[in-house]
C-alpha positions as CSV (number, residue, x, y, z in Angstrom):
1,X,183.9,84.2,-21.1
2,X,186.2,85.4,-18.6
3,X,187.5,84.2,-15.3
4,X,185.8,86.8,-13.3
5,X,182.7,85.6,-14.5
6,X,180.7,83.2,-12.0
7,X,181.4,79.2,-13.5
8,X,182.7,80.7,-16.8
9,X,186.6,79.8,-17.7
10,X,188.9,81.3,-20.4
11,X,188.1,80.6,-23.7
12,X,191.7,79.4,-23.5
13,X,194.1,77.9,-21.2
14,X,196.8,80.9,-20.7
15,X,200.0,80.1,-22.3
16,X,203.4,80.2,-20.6
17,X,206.8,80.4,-22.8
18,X,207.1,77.7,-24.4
19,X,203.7,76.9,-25.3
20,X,202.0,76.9,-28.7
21,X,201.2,79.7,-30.3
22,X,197.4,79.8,-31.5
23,X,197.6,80.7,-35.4
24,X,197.5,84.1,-36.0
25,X,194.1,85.6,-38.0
26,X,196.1,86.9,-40.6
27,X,197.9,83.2,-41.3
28,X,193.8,82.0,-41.4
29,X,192.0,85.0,-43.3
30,X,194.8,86.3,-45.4
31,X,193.8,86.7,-49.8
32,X,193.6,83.8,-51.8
33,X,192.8,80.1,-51.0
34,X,194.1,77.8,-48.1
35,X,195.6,74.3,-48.5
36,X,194.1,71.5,-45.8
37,X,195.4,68.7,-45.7
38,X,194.3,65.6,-44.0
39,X,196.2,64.5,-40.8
40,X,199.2,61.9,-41.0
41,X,199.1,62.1,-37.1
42,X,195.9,61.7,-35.2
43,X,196.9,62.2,-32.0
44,X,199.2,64.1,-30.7
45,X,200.8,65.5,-27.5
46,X,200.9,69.6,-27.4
47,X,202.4,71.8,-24.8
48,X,199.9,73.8,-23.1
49,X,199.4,75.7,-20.0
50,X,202.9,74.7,-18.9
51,X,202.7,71.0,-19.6
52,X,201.9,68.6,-22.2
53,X,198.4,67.6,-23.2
54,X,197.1,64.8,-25.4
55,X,195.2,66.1,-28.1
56,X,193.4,65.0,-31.2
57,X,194.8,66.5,-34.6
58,X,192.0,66.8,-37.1
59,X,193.8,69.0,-40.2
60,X,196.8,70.9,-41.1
61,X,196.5,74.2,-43.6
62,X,198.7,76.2,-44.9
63,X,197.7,79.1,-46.7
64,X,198.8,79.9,-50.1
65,X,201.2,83.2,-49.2
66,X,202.9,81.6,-46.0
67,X,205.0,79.0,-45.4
68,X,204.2,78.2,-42.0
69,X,201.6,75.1,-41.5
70,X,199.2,75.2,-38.7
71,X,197.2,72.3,-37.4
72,X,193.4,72.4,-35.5
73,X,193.8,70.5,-32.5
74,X,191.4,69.2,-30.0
75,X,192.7,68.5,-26.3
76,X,189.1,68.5,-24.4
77,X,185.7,67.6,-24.6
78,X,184.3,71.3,-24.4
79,X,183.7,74.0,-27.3
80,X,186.6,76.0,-26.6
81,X,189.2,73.0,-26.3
82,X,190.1,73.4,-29.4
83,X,192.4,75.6,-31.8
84,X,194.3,76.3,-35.3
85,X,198.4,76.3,-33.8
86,X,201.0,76.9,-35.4
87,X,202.9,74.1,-36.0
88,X,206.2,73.5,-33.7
89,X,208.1,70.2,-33.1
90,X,209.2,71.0,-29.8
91,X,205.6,72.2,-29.2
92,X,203.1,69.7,-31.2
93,X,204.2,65.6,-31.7
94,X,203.0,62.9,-32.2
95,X,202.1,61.1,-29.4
96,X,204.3,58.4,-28.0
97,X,203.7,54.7,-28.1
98,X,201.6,53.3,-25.3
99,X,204.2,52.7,-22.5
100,X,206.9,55.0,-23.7
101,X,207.8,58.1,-21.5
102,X,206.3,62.0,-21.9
103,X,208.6,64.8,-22.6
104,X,210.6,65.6,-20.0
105,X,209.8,63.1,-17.6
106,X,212.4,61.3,-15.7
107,X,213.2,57.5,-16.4
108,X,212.9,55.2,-13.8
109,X,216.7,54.6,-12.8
110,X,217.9,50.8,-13.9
């Protein structure tokens, strides 16, 4: 779908730098067998659209030739919220404890 399509969206929010960068086909499809491995995080904050968004993290993979690990995250409720990243820290993290600040946001002065 695109956005000049009547009540259709992008199949993606578009990225700004900074963002994370959706796994590229060759990191999924390349020869020889992948490694997934169940999550130590289930949620997660990621940095999309220009701002963080909570997400659900459901598997990491790395694929046998690479050394790069990628994760599939959920951050919505519809079919295309959702995507293989690559993985980042300043991009994908855990989520914070209930209470604690977001990235970047300002702490209430003392």
């Amino acid at each position: 779908m695109t956005a000049d399509v009547p009540f259709s969206r992008a199949a993606r929010p578009p990225t700004v730098p900074g963002d994370v960068v959706f796994a590229p086909k060759g990191l999924m499809n390349g020869p020889g067998p992948g490694r997934d491995v169940a999550p130590r995080w289930r949620w997660v904050q990621i940095r999309l659209g220009g701002g963080w968004r909570s997400a659900e993290l459901t598997a990491w993979r790395r694929h046998r030739d690479s050394t790069a690990w990628v994760a599939l995250v959920r951050w919505g409720s519809g079919p295309s919220d959702r995507g293989w990243v690559v993985y980042d820290p300043a991009v994908l993290q855990p989520a914070p404890a209930p209470g604690a600040p977001w990235p970047n946001t300002p702490r209430p002065a003392a």
